[in-house]
N, C-alpha and C positions, 0 to 999 in steps of 0.2 A: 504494500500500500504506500501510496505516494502520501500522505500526511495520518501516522499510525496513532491512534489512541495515546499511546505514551510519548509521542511527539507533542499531542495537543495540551496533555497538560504538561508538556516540560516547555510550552510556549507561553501557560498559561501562569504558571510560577515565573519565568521571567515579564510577563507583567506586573504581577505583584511584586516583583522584586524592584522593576521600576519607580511602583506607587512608592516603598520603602524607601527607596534610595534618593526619593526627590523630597522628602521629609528631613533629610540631613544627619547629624551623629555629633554627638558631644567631642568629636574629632573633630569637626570642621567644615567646612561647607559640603555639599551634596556629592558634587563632582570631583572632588577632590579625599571621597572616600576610600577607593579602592586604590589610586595614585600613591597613596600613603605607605602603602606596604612595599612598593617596587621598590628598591634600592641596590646599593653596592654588596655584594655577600664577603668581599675582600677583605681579608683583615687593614687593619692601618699599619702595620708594619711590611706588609706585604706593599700598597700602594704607595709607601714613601720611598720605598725602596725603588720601585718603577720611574717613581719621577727622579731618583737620583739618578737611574741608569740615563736616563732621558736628558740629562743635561751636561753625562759624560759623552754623550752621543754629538751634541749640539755646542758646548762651549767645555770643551775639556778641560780648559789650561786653567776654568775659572770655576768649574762645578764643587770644586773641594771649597771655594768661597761660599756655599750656601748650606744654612742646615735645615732639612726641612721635617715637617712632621705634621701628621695627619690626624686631627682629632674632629672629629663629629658631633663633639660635645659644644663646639664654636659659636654652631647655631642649633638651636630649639623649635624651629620653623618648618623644618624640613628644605631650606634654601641654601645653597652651596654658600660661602663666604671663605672669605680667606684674609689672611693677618701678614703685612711684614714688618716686620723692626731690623737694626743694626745695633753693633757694639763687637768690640776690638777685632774692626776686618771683616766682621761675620756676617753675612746677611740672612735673615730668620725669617723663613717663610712659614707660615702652620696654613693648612685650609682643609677646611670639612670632608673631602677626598681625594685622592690623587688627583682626577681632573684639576678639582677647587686648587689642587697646593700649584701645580703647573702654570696655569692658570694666575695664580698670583707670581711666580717666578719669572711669566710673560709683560705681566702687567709693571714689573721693577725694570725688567729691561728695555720696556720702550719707553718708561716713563723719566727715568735717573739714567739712563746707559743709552739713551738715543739709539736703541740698536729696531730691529727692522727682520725679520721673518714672514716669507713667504713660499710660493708656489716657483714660481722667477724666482729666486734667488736671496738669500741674505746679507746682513749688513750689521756681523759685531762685531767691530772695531769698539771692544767694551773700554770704557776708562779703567786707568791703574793708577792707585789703586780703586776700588769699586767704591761709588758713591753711599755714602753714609745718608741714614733717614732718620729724622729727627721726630722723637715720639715712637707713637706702630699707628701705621695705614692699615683700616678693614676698608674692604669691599664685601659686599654682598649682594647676590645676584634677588634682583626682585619675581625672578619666576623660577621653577622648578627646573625646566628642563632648556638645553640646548641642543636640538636635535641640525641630524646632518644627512644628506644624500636626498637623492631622487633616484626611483627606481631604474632609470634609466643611466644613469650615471656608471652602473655598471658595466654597460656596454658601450658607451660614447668614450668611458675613460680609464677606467678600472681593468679593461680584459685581458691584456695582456701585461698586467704588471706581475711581478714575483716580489716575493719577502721584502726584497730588499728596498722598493717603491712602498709596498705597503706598510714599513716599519717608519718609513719617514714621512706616508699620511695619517698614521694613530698619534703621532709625536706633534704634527699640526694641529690633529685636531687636541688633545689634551693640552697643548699652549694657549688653543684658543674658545678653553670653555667646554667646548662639547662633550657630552653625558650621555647624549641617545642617538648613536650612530646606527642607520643601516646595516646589517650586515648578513649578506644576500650572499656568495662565496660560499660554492660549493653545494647547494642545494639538490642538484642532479641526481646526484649517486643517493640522495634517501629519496628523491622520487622514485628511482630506479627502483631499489629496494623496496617500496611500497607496490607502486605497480606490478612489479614480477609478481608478489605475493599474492594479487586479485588477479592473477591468470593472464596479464599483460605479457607478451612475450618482447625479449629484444629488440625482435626486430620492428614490432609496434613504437615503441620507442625511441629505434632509428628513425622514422619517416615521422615522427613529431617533435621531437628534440632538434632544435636550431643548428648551425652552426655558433661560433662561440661568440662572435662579434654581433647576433640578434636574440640572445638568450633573455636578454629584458623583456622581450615584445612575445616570447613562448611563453615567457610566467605569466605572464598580463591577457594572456588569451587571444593575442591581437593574432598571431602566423603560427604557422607549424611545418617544421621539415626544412625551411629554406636556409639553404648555408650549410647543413648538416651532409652526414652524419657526423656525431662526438667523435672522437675517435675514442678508443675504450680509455686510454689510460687518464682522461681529461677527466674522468668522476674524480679518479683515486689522487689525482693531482692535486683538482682542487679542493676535493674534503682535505688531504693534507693543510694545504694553505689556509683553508676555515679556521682549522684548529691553533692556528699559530694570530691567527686574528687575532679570531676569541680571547685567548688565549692573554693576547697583548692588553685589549681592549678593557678586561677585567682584572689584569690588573692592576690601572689605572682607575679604578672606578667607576670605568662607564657600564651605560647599561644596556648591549645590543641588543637589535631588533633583528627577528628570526623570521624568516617568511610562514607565510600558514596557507593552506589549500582554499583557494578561489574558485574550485568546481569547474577548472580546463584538466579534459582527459582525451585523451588518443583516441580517433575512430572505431579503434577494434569494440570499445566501451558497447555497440550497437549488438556487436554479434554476441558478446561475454555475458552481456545483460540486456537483452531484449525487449525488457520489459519498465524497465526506466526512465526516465523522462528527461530530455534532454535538449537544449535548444543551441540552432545552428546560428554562430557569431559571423558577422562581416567588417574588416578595417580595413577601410582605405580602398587603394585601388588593385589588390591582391587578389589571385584565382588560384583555382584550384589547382595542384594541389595543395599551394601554399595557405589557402583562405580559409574560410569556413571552418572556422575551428568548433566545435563540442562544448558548452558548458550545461554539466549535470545541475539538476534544479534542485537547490540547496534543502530543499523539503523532502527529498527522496532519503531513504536508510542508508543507501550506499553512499550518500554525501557523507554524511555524518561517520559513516566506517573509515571512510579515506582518508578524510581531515581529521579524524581523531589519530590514527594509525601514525599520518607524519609522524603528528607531534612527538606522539611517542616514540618515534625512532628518531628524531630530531635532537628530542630530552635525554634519549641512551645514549648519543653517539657525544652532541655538546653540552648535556646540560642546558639550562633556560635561565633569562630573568623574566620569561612571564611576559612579555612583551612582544605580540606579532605584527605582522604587517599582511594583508591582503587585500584585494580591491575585485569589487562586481564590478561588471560591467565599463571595463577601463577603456574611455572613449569609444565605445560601442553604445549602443539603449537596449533597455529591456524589453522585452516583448511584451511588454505591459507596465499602463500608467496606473491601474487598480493599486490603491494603497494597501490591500491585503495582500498581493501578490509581494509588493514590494518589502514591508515590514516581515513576511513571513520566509524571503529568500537571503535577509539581513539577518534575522533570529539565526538562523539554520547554517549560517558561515560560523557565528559566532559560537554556536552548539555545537559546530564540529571541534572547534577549540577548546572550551570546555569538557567533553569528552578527555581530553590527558590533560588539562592543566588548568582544575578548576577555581586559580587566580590568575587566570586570562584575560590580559589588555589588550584588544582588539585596534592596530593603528590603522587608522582609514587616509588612505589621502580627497580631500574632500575635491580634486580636479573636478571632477565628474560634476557637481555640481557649477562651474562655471561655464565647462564647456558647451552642456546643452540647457543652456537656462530658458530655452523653450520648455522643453521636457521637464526638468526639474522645479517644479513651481512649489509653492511653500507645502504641499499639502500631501508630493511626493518625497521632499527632503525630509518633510520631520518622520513620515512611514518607516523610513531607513535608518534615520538619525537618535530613535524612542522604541526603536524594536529590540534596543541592546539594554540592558540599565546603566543607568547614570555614573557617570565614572568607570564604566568595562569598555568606554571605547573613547580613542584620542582622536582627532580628527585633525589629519593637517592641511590649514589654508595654504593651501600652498604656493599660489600666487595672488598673496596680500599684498605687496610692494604696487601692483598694478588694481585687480581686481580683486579685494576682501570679500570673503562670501561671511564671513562670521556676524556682520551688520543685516543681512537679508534671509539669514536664516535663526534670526534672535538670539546670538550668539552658539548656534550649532545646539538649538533647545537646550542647552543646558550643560549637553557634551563639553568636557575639557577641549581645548585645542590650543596649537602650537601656530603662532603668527609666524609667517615662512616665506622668505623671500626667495620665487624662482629665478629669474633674472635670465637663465640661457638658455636657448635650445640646441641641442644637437652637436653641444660643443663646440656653435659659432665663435671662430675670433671678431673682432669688431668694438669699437667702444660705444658702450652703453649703460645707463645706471636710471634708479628713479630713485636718489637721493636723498629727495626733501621728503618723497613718502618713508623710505626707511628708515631717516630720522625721528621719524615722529610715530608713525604707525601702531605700533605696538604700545606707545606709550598713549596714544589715545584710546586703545582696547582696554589696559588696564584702569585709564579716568571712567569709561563707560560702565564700571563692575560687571565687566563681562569674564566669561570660563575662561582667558585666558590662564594657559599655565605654563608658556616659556617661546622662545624663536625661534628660528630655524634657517637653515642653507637649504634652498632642492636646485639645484641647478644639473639641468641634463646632460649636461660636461664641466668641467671645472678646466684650470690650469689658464685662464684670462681673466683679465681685468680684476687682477686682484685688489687696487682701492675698493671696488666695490667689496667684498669680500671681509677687507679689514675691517672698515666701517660696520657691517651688517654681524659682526663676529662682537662685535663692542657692543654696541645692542642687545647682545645677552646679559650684558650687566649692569647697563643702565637702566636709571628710573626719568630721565627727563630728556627731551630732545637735544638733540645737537646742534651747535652752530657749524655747518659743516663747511664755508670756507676759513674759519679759526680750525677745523680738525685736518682739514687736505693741505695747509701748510704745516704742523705739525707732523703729516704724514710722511709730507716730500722730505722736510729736513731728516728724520729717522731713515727714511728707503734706502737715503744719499751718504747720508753721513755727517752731513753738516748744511744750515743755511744760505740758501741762496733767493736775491732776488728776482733775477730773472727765473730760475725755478719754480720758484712760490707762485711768480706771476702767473707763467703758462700753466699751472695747476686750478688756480684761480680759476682762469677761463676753461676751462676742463670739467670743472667739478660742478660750475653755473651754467653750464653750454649741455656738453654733449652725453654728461654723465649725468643729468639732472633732467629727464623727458618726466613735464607733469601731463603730458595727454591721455594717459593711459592707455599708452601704445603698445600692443604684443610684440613685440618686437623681436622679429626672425632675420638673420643679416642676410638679404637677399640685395645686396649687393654687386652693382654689375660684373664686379671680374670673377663669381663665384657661381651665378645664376645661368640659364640655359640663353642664349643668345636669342631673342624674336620683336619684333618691332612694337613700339609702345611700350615699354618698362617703366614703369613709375615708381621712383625709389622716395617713401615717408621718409619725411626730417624732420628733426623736433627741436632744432638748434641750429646757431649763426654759424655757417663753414666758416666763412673769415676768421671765427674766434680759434675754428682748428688750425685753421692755417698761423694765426699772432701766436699761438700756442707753440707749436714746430718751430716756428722764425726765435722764437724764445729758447727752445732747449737745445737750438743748433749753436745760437751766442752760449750758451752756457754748458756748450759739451769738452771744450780741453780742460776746465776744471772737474769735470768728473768721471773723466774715460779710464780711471782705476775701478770705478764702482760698477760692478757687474750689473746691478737691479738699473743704473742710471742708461747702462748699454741698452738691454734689453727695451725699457720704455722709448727710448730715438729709435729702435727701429721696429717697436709696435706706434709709435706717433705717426713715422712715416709712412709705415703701412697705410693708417688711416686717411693719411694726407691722399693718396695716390688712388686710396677708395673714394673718397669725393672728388678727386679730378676724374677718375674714370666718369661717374653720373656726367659730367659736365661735355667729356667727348662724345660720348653717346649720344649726348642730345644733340650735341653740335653733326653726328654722324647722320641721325635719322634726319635733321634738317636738310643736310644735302640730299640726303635721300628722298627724301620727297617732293626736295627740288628737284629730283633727276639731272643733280651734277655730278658726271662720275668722278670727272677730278677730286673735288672736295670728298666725296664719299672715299679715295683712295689717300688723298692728305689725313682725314680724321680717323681710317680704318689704321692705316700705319701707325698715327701717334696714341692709339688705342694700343695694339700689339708693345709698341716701345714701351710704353705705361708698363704694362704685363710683363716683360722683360725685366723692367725697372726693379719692380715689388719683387721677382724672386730672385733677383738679385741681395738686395737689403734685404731677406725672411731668411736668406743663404748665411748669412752672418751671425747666426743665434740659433744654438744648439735648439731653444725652443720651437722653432718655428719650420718643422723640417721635418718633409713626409720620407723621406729616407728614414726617421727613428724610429716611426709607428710600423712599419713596412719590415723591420728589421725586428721587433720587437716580437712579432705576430709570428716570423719564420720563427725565432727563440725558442718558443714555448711548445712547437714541438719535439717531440721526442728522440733522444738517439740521431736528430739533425735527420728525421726523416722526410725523404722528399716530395713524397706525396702528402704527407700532414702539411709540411711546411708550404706547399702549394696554395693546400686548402685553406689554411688558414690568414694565406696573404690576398688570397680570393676573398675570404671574408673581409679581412682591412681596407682592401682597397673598394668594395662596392660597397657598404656603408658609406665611405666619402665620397660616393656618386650617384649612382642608379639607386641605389636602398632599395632593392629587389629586383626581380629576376628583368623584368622590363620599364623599372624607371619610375615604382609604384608612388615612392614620394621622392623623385629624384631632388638631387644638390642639399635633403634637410639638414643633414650632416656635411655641410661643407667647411674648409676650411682654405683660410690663407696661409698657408704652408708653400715653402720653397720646393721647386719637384712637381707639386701639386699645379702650381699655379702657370708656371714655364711650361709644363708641361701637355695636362690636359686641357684644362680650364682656355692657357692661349689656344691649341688646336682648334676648339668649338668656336671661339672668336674668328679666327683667320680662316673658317669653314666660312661663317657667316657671312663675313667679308666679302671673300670672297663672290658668295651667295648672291649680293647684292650688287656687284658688279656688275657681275655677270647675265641678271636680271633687267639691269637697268641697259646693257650694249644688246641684248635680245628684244625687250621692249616689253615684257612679259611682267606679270602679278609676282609676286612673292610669294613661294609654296609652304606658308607656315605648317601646314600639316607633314608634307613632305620633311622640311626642315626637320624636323621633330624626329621624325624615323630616322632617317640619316645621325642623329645627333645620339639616338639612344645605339644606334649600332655602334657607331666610336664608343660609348662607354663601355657598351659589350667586349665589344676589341681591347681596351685599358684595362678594363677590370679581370681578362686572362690572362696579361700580360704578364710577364715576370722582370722586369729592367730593375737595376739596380741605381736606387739617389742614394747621395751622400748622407749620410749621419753624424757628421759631426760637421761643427761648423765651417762654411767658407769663407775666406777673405775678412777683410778689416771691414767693422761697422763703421768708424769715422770716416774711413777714406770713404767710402760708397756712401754714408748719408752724404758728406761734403761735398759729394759729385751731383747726386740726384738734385739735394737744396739747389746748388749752384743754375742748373739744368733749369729747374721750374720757376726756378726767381725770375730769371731772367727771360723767359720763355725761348729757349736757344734751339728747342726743340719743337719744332714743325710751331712753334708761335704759341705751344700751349703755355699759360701763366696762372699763376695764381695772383689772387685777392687779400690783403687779410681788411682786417676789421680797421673802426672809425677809432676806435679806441686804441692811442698811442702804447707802446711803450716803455713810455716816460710817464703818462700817467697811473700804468698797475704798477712801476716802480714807487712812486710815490706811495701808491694805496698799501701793498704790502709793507712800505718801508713802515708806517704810522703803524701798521698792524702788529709786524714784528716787534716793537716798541712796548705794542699795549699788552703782548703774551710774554715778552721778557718782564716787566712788571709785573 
């Protein structure tokens, strides 16, 4: 029976438990009941320990400077806090858990030591001896949790790293707060094991299981089979490397999140259980045999067998902190707007969880709610959002920085949730930021006494625009907004080493421009030297170019004082990157005008200084080890096995069409694109100098333009790239100064085919002024 007697009333006690749970507890607010019990299981000798290793890793010469210790007794609140004081040489950090004490040991180094940790690069050039602090500085964080990751992040960024990447992102994130990390690594091998056990053969699981660079979008229900098969030893691989997460993760204090069963199972499900209920999903523009994936209807027994079975093989192999993560219906709809369907396929995920681990916190990402807010009107959010009790589920907004859904769903009825800045897709590089909402955002959730109970990263790639990043990582511990051009020159001086005005200035304009869109624009870098070449592209801007360009004209004056500073490197030639993405918009349009003037001339003047452009950029991306599709490409062959060559085939087949087609024919081609060196020279010009050509050719014929044809044509070259096996450099080329000094010189002056840039009305001499008075009012 698809809804059994003992289903209905174990549906009908989680309403009552509801009623319970919304009446509250001499513990504390409602939602913030069952939160209360999650924590660290780590002793404090064990996480002090971790953070010591942690800063023998990161500043050796100066770790034996710090004594640190972990006591939970700090705070009464159940809110991390941490303590530092000095006295003869010593710096005395104490904080409520490893994170907390790290976490404090971050907050002395940027704050007394000007020093600078990031993703790009560091910056401790500590002073000697180490600044002494007078009294003891607390901080304490004003929410519970600071969670990290997006489910996707582990296929955009995460797939092909080893230990040795993963031990220097738990170390980021414990510097920078975080408590509730994702941690999706390795899940495979206990599906494997679960399904074998309900009669799923291998090879059923071959033709559903991804390859490893689309393994995000198999858990999420969205594809199956595309990219695959695993190769066998990729379970045992990665369960290893789970273990050493975990592992790390815990013992620092944090408190990972474990995937839980979402009701996607393998076609054979039809033939194994005939009598089941089960509904066929569609995403995107994917066929069969990639599409149409299976989700069993969470009200069936066998739901509840399978999701409880995980867990339990989840619990034996890693242990738990009680804390899962799974999502319905993720960018798909339900087959139904019926609030009893709805509420009763939300019970039945979460009763599968309960089933092994009944102090099960259910983390939801509330996406789904922004994405189809046709569909989800208040009266199917709350079906989904009260089907669970009060505090058994975390809800994360996950793109609050643009669209808060916690104001339109009256604070997620009641649900706990985590304010969460998404900020990227697909692992675009590109600058971009919404600033003033991240300043403030979370601190108007907590004026409103709403269920907040902490922030969050979801970003669907990481490794850019880290000001963003740092900024929105400081927000875990703030309680009041920020003045964020006072913080983005306190940023540059720490990244760099020391102050600068012309620095500070081009920051300035940076942080108020292009890193500050209040339109609440989703923002996907569709960008022209990234995007599919076709006439009429209309690139959104939410800010002055000029100001990017005084920007550039700034860091160019202010680069022989800091071409020692790696982070200072890197930023010249992601600024210039930039530069060279808004002069592309600018050819383009200058290309289609000829175009439609039917000048070939001009259409072959502006198609060339288009191409030069493209040259230009992988020129400059050449020069920074980050920027450079030879490392991703090299990374992916890696992690096969015994250097074998049809894994390593397969797997570079997988790297390289995520950074293009993203399925077998283009389903969401360029989502994952990147400005990368190799990438850009490469295929990205080919499509362009196709176009161009196109156009020419078009216009000396007298003939329409075949956008449809283009189109085929354009997905076959990917087809063709993405089998390829060529070999780009991985490590960097050439000097960044000489090549930015060439490029700058080039577009100042427009020496080349006449292209120039603009900057802005605003001198100078006037941001010199403005930050000089500023620098002034923060040394005071």
């Amino acid at each position: 029976a698809r809804m059994t007697s003992d289903m209905k009333a174990e549906l009908l006690t989680a309403v009552c438990l509801l009623v319970v749970s919304n009446v509250g507890s001499e513990r504390g607010p409602a939602h913030l009941k069952y939160l209360q019990n999650i924590g660290t299981k780590t002793s404090s000798d064990t996480q002090a320990t971790a953070v010591a290793d942690l800063l023998r890793r990161l500043i050796p010469d100066n770790a034996n400077s710090f004594a640190l210790r972990v006591d939970s007794s700090l705070s009464d609140n159940g809110l991390d806090t941490f303590e530092i004081s000095s006295a003869n040489g010593v710096v005395t950090v104490k904080g409520t858990t490893g994170v907390a004490t790290a976490w404090g040991v971050h907050h002395y180094l940027k704050y007394w030591c000007n020093a600078h940790i990031s993703w790009s690069g560091d910056q401790l050039n500590l002073p000697n001896p180490l600044p002494t602090i007078d009294g003891t500085v607390t901080v304490s964080s004003p929410h519970r949790y600071r969670y990290y990751q997006n489910v996707c992040t582990s296929s955009y960024s995460f797939v092909w790293w080893d230990w040795k990447r993963w031990e220097r992102e738990i170390d980021w994130m414990a510097l920078n707060g975080i408590n509730l990390p994702l941690a999706f690594t390795g899940q495979e091998e206990i599906w494997r094991r679960v399904y074998l056990s309900f009669n799923f053969s291998q090879s059923d699981l071959d033709s559903f299981f991804t390859g490893p660079a689309f393994l995000a979008w198999n858990r999420m229900g969205n594809i199956q089979g595309w990219g695959g098969p695993l190769p066998a030893h990729w379970y045992t691989d990665q369960l290893h490397l789970q273990h050493l997460i975990l592992k790390r993760m815990r013992s620092l204090g944090m408190i990972p999140v474990l995937p839980a069963f979402a009701g996607h199972v393998p076609l054979s499900v039809r033939q194994l259980y005939p009598n089941v209920s089960v509904t066929t999903l569609k995403w995107n523009r994917f066929t069969r045999p990639y599409c149409c994936t299976l989700l069993l209807d969470p009200t069936e027994l066998l739901f509840k067998e399978i999701g409880s079975r995980f867990i339990s093989e989840m619990m034996k192999e890693f242990g738990t902190d009680h804390v899962y993560s799974a999502d319905l219906f993720m960018e798909m709809l339900p087959k139904s707007k019926e609030t009893s369907y709805l509420s009763s396929t939300s019970y039945g995920l979460f009763n599968a969880m309960l089933g092994a681990d009944p102090s099960a916190i259910w983390l939801m990402q509330g996406w789904i709610f922004h994405l189809h807010q046709d569909f989800w009107q208040k009266p199917q959010m709350e079906a989904v959002l009260t089907s669970v009790p009060l505090g058994h589920m975390l809800v994360l907004d996950l793109f609050a920085e643009v669209d808060p859904q916690w104001q339109r769903t009256e604070s997620f009825f009641g649900q706990p949730f985590i304010w969460c800045m998404l900020h990227n897709y697909g692992g675009n590089l590109g600058m971009y930021g919404a600033v003033d909402n991240m300043a403030k955002g979370a601190i108007e959730a907590m004026a409103k006494n709403s269920s907040i109970v902490g922030t969050g990263l979801t970003p669907e790639g990481i490794e850019q625009n880290d000001v963003v990043y740092e900024l929105m990582n400081e927000m875990g511990w703030r309680n009041e907004a920020v003045n964020v051009t006072k913080w983005v020159i306190e940023y540059a001086t720490r990244r760099y080493g020391r102050f600068s005005h012309l620095v500070s200035s081009a920051w300035v304009l940076l942080i108020q421009g292009i890193y500050n869109c209040t339109l609440n624009y989703e923002h996907h870098c569709h960008a022209i030297p990234v995007i599919r070449p076709r006439l009429g592209h209309s690139i959104k801007r939410w800010y002055a170019v000029s100001d990017v360009y005084e920007a550039w004209d700034l860091m160019v004056k202010a680069a022989p004082q800091f071409l020692s500073s790696s982070t200072f490197r890197y930023d010249l030639v992601d600024l210039t990157r930039q530069v060279l993405q808004e002069m592309s918009q600018d050819i383009y349009e200058q290309l289609m005008t000829a175009y439609g003037e039917k000048n070939i001339s001009a259409v072959q003047l502006h198609g060339q200084s288009l191409l030069d452009l493209l040259d230009d950029m992988d020129q400059v991306l050449a020069t920074d080890e980050h920027f450079l599709l030879g490392r991703w490409l090299k990374q992916a062959r890696m992690v096969a096995i015994n250097g074998s060559a049809k894994e390593a085939l397969l797997n570079e087949f997988n790297a390289r069409n995520q950074l293009t087609l993203w399925g077998p024919n283009g389903e969401i081609q360029d989502y994952a694109n990147k400005m990368w060196s190799g990438l850009v020279g490469d295929y990205y010009r080919s499509r362009w100098q196709a176009f161009i050509k196109r156009l020419e050719s078009d216009l000396v014929r007298n003939i329409k333009f075949n956008s449809v044809q283009f189109e085929k044509d354009d997905i076959s070259l990917g087809l063709l790239w993405t089998m390829n096996s060529s070999v780009y450099p991985d490590s960097a080329q050439g000097d960044t100064w000489s090549v930015v000094q060439a490029i700058h010189q080039t577009y100042k002056t427009g020496k080349k085919n006449n292209q120039q840039y603009v900057t802005c009305s605003c001198t100078s001499l006037q941001l010199y002024l403005y930050t000089s008075v500023l620098s002034y009012i923060l040394a005071v």
